[in-house]
matplotlib code that plots the C-alpha trace (Angstrom):
import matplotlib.pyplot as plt

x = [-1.0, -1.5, -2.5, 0.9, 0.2, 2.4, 4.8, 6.0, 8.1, 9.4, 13.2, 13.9, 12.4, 14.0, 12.2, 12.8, 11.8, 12.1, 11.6, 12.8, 11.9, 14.2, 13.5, 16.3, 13.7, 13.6, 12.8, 9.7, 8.1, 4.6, 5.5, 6.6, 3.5, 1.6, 3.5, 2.8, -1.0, -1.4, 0.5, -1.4, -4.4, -8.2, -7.2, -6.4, -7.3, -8.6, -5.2, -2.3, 0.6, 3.7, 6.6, 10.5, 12.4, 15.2, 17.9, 20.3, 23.9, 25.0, 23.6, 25.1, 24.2, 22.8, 22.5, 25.0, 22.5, 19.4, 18.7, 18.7, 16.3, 13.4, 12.5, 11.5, 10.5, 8.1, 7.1, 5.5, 4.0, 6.3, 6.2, 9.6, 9.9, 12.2, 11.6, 13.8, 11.0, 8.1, 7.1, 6.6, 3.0, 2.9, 5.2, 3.1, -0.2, 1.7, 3.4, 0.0, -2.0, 1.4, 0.6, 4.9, 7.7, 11.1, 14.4, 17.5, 18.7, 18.3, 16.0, 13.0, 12.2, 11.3, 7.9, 6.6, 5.6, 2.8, 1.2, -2.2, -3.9, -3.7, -0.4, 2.6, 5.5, 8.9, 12.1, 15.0, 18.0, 21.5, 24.5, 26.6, 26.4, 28.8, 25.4, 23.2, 20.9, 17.9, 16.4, 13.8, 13.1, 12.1, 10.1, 8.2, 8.2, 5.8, 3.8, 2.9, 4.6, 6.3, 10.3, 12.5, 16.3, 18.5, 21.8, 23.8, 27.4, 30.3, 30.0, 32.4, 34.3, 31.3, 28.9, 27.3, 26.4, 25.1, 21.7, 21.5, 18.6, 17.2, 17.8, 15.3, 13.0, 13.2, 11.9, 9.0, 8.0, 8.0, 5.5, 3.1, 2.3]
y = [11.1, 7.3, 6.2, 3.9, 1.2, 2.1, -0.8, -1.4, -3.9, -5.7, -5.6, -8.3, -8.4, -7.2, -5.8, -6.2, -2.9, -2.4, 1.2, 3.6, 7.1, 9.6, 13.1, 15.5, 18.5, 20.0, 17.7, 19.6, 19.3, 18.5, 14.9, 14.4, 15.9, 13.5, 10.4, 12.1, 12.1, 8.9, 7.6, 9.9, 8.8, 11.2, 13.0, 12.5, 16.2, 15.2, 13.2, 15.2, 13.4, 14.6, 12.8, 12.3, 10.6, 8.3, 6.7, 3.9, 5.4, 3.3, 5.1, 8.2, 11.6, 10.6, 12.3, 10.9, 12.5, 10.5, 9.7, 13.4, 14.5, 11.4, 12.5, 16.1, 14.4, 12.2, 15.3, 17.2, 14.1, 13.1, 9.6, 8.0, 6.6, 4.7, 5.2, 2.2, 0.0, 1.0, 0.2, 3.2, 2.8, 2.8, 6.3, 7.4, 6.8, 8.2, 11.4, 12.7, 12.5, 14.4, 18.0, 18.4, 16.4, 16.5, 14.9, 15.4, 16.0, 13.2, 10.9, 10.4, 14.1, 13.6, 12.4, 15.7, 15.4, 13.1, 15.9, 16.7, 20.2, 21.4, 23.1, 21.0, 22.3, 20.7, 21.2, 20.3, 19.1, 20.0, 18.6, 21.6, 25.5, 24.6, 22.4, 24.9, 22.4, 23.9, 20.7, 20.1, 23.8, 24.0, 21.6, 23.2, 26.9, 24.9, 23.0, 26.1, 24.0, 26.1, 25.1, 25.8, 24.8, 24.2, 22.7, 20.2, 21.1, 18.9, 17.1, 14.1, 12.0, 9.8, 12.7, 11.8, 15.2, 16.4, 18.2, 20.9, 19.2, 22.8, 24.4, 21.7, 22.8, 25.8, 25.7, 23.7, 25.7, 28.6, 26.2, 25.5, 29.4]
z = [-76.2, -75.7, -72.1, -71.1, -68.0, -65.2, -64.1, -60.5, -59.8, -56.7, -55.9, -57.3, -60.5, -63.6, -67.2, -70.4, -72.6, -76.3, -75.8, -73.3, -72.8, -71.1, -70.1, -70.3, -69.8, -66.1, -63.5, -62.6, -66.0, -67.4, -68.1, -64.2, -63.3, -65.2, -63.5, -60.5, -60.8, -62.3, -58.9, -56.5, -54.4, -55.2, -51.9, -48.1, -47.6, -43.8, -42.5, -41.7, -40.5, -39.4, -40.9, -40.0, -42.9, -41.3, -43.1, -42.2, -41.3, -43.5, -46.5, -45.8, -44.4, -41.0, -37.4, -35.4, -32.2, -33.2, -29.3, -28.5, -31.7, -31.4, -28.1, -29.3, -32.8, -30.6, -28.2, -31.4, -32.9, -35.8, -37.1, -38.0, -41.5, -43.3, -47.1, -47.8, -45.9, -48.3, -51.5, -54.2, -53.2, -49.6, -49.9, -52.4, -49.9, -46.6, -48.6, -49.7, -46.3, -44.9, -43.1, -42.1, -43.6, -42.2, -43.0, -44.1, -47.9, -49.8, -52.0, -49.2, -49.5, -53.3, -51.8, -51.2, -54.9, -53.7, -51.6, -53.6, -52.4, -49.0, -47.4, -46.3, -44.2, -45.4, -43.0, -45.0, -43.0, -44.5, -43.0, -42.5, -43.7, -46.4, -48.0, -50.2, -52.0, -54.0, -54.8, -52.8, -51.8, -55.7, -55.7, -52.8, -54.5, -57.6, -55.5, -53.0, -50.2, -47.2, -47.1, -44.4, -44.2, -41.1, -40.7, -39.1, -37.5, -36.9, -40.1, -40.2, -43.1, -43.8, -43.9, -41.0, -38.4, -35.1, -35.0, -32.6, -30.4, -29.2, -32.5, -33.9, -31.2, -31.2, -34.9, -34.1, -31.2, -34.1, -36.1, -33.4, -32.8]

ax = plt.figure().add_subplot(projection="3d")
ax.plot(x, y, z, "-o")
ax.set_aspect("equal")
plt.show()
């Protein structure tokens, strides 16, 4: 296979391709391991950060409770980050040095693919029993990643929840043992 330039562009940039390649094979295939890599830092084995993926309620899916959760989110030594914020790059850099990613169903917990050896714990946050996603708890079964799943309540019309603030706890008081 050729060696093809990888090509990141700012928001506000638009490009031109004469060819484009689309991959209808399963999402975790060879060929998205191979982006992957190329994108990956050579390792940040040593850092583990503990991350908390946020997302403007405006964007859907959000914790209506956020006041109640970053207290205990600060007490166990998450950092709060806003995917949106970063370039590809900077996610790519923070999701590999990650030891615990948190946050609730969406795009931000697609970084977990930049995790390169070592264990990561990934609490996935659905926003009501009725929300079974497998996305993301696949993606952890292939990279040997530990997923756990808990669930908002009182989902509303703009999918916006409330998170338990002691259920959350009481998960990460689980961890720490």
């Amino acid at each position: 296979t050729k060696k093809r330039k990888l090509i990141v562009q700012s928001e506000s940039e638009y490009i031109y391709a004469k060819e484009l390649y689309l991959f209808k094979e399963d999402i975790l295939s060879t060929s998205l391991d191979e982006v992957v890599d190329l994108l990956r830092p050579d390792s940040n084995l040593s850092e583990s950060k503990r991350i908390f993926i946020v997302r403007n309620s405006k964007e859907g899916r959000s914790i209506r409770n956020m006041g109640e959760i970053i207290p205990i989110l600060n007490e166990f030594g998450f950092q709060l980050v806003d995917c949106n914020k970063l370039s590809l790059m900077e996610q790519v850099e923070l999701f590999s040095s990650a030891s615990f990613v948190i946050g609730i169903h969406g795009a931000g917990l697609t970084n977990t693919l930049f995790k390169k050896g070592g264990s990561l714990q990934v609490l996935e946050i659905a926003p009501d029993l009725d929300f079974h996603p497998e996305h993301y708890k696949n993606i952890c079964k292939k990279y040997g990643f530990e997923h756990n799943l808990i669930y908002g309540q009182d989902l509303d019309k703009n999918a916006n929840f409330r998170l338990n603030p002691d259920c959350l706890r009481d998960f990460l008081n689980k961890f720490e043992k």
